[in-house]
C-alpha positions as CSV (number, residue, x, y, z in Angstrom):
1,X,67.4,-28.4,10.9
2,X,70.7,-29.0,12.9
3,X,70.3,-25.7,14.6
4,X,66.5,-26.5,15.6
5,X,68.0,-30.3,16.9
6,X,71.3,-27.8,19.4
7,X,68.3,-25.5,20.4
8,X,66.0,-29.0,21.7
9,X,69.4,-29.9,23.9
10,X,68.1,-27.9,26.7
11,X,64.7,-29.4,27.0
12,X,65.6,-32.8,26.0
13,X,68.7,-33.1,28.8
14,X,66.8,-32.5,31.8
15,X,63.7,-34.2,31.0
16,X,64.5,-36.8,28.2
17,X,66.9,-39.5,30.1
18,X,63.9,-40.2,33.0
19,X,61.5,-40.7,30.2
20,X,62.8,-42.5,26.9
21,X,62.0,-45.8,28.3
22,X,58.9,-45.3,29.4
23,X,57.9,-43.8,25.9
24,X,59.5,-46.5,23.9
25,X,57.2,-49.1,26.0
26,X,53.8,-46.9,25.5
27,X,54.8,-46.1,22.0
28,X,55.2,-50.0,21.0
29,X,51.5,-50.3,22.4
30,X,49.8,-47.4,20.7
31,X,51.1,-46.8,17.2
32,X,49.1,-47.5,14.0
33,X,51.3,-50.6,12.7
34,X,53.9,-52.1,14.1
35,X,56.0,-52.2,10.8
36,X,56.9,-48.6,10.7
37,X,58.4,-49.1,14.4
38,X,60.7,-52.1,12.5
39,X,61.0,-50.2,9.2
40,X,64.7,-48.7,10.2
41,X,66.2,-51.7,11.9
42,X,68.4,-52.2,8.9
43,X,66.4,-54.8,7.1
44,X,65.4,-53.3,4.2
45,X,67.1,-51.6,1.7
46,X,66.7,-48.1,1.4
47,X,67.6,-45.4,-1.8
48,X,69.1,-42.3,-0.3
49,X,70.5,-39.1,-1.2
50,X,73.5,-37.6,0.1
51,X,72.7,-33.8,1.8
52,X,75.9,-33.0,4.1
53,X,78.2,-33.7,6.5
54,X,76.9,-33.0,10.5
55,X,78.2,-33.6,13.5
56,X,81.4,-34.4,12.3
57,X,81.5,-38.5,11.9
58,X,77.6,-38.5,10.5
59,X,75.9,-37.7,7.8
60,X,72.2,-36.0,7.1
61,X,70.5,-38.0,4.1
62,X,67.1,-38.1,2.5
63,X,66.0,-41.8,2.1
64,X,63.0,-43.4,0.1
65,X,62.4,-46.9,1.3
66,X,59.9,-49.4,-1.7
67,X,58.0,-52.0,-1.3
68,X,58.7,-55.1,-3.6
69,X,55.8,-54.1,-5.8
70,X,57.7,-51.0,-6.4
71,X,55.9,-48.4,-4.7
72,X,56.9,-45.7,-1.9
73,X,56.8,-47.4,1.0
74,X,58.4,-44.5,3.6
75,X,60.4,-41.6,2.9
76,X,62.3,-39.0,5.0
77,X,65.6,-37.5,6.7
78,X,68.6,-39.5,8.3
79,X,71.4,-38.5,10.5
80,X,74.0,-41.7,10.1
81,X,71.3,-44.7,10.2
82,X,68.8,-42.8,12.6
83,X,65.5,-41.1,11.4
84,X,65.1,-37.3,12.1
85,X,62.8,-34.8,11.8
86,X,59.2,-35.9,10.0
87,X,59.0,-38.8,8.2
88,X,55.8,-40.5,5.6
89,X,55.0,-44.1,5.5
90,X,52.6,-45.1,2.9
91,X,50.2,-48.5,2.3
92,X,50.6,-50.1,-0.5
93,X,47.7,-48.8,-2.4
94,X,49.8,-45.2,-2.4
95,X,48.0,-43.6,0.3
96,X,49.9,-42.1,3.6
97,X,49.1,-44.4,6.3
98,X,51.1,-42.3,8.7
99,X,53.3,-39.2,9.3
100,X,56.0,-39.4,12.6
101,X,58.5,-37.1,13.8
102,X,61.9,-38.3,15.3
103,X,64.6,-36.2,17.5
104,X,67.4,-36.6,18.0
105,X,69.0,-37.2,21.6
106,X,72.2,-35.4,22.5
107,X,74.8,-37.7,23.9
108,X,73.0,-40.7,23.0
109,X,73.8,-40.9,19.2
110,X,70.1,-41.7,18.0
111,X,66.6,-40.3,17.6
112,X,63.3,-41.1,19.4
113,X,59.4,-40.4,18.5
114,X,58.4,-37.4,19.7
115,X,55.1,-37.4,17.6
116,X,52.5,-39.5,15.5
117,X,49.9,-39.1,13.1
118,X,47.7,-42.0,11.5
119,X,45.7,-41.0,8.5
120,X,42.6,-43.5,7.3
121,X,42.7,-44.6,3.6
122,X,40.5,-41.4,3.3
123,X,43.2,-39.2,4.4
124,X,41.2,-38.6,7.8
125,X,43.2,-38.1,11.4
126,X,42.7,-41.3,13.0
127,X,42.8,-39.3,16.3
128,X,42.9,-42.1,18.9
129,X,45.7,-43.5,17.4
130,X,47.8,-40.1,17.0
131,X,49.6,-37.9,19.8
132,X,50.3,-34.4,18.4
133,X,50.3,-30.7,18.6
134,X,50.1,-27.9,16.3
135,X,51.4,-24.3,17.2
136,X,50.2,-21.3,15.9
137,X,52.0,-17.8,15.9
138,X,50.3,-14.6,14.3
139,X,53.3,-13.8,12.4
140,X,56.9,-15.2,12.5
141,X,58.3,-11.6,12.1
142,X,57.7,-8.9,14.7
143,X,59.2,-5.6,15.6
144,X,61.2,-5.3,18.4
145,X,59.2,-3.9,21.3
146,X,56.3,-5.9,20.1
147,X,54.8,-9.5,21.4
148,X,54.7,-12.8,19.7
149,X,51.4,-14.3,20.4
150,X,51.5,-17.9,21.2
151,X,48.7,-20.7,20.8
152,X,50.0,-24.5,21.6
153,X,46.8,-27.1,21.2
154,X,47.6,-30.4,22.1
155,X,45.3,-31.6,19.4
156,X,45.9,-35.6,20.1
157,X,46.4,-36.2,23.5
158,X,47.9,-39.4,24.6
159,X,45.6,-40.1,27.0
160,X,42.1,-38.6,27.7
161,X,41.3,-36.5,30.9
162,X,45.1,-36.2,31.4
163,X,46.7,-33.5,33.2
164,X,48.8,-31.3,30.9
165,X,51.7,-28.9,31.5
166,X,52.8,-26.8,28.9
167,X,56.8,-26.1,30.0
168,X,58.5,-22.9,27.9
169,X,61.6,-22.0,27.6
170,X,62.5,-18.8,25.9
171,X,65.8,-17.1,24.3
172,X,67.8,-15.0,27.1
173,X,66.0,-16.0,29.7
174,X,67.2,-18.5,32.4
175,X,64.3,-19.7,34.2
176,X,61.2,-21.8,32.4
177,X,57.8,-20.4,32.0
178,X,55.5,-23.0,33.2
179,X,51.6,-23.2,32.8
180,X,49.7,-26.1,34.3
181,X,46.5,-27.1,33.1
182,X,44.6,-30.1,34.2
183,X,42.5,-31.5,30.8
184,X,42.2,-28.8,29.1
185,X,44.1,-29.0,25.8
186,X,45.5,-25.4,24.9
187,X,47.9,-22.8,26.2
188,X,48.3,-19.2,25.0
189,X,51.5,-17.6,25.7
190,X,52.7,-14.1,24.6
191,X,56.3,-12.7,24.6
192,X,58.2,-9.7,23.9
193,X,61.5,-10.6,22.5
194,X,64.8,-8.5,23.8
195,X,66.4,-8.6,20.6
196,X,66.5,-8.6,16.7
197,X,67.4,-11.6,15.0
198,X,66.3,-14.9,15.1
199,X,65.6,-16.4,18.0
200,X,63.5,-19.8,19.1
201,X,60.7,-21.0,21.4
202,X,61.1,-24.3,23.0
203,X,58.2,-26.0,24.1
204,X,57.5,-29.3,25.8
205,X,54.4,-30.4,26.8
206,X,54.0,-33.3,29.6
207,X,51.2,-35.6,30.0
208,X,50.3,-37.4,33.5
209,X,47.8,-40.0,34.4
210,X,47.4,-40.7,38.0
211,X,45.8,-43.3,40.6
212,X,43.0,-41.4,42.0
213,X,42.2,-44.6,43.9
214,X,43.7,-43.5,47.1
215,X,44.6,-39.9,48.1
216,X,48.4,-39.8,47.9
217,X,50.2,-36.7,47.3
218,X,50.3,-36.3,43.3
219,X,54.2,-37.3,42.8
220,X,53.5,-40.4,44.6
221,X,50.8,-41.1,42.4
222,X,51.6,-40.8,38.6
223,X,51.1,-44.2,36.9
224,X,52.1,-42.9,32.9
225,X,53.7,-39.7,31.6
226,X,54.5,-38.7,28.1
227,X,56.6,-35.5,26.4
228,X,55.8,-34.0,23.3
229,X,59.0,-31.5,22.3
230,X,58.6,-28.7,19.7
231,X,60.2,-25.3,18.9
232,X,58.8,-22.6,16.7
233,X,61.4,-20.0,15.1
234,X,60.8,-16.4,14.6
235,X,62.7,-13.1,13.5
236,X,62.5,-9.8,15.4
237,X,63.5,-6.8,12.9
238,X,64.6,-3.6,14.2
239,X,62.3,-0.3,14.6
């Protein structure tokens, strides 16, 4: 997990600091209840399992959170007091109300959402209140001197009718991959890797909204914009 977190540092540098505000404010405004945004403030009490030492001064933990009836109220990983990775928060009837992924910002010492997903008490996606994406790969172990075959859907957009930009950046090489779509919802991306091991794509995709009130240039324009991060690892064995 920590290695995944070091491998995000690119992406999240350039693009993260310009943006963190802006998501906190849109986030507050389109989430599926308000108490999972307050449920790591340090209010409640929270049972949790030491895993190891990271990052020197912090520790990773796995914490289970009850309500006072005694049932699971939200469960997941910590680094120090700040949620990472995926994390369940559950009604009290048992049922998962809602799955959300934090990451963790370099530099800044704490985590942010990067995605949602609200579940009905039937277990259905309650799709315009989520903002995810799924990533698919044929097969997470290839041959050197074959491709990896990339599909990215961004299956909960944000917004509807948004433009989307898929950005990649991939092991070895210096420069970012960029694929602009406007609406549409999917990206396929094929790569041959250079060597064997394991190496990691790094994906972000943006979101924009603009005023198409007036005619403007487009950076003049954009009213809302919102970044999804996610990396997919792989191995490349030799021939």
């Amino acid at each position: 997990m920590l290695v995944r977190i070091n491998q995000l540092l690119y992406l999240v540098n350039i693009q993260m600091n310009n943006y963190l505000l802006l998501i906190f404010v849109l986030l507050l405004t389109h989430s599926c209840s308000n108490e999972q945004e307050n449920s790591y403030t340090g209010q409640h009490s929270k049972d949790c399992s030491y895993i190891k030492k990271v990052m020197d001064t912090l520790e990773l933990k796995y914490c289970k959170e009850y309500f006072e009836i005694g049932a699971l109220k939200s469960e997941g990983k910590f680094v120090g007091d700040f949620p990472v990775d995926w994390h369940k928060f559950y009604r009290e009837s048992g049922t998962l109300e809602t799955e959300i992924e934090y990451i963790w910002i370099p530099g800044r010492q704490k985590s942010e959402i990067n995605q949602r997903i609200c579940y009905s008490e039937n277990g259905d996606t309650i799709k315009e209140q989520s903002n995810f994406c799924k990533i698919k790969v044929k097969s997470d172990t290839i041959t050197l001197g074959e491709e990896i075959n990339t599909e990215i859907e961004l299956t909960c957009p944000y917004w509807e009718n948004s433009r989307i930009e898929f950005n990649f950046k991939i092991p070895h090489d210096s420069l970012y991959t960029r694929q602009i779509y406007t609406g549409k919802r999917y990206c396929k991306y094929d790569y041959k890797p250079k060597d064997t091991g394991t190496n990691t794509i790094i994906l972000s995709i943006n979101e924009f909204v603009y005023d198409t009130s007036n005619y403007l240039p487009d950076s003049m324009k954009t009213v809302s914009e919102r970044v999804i991060y996610l990396d997919y690892e792989y191995y490349v064995k030799k021939q």
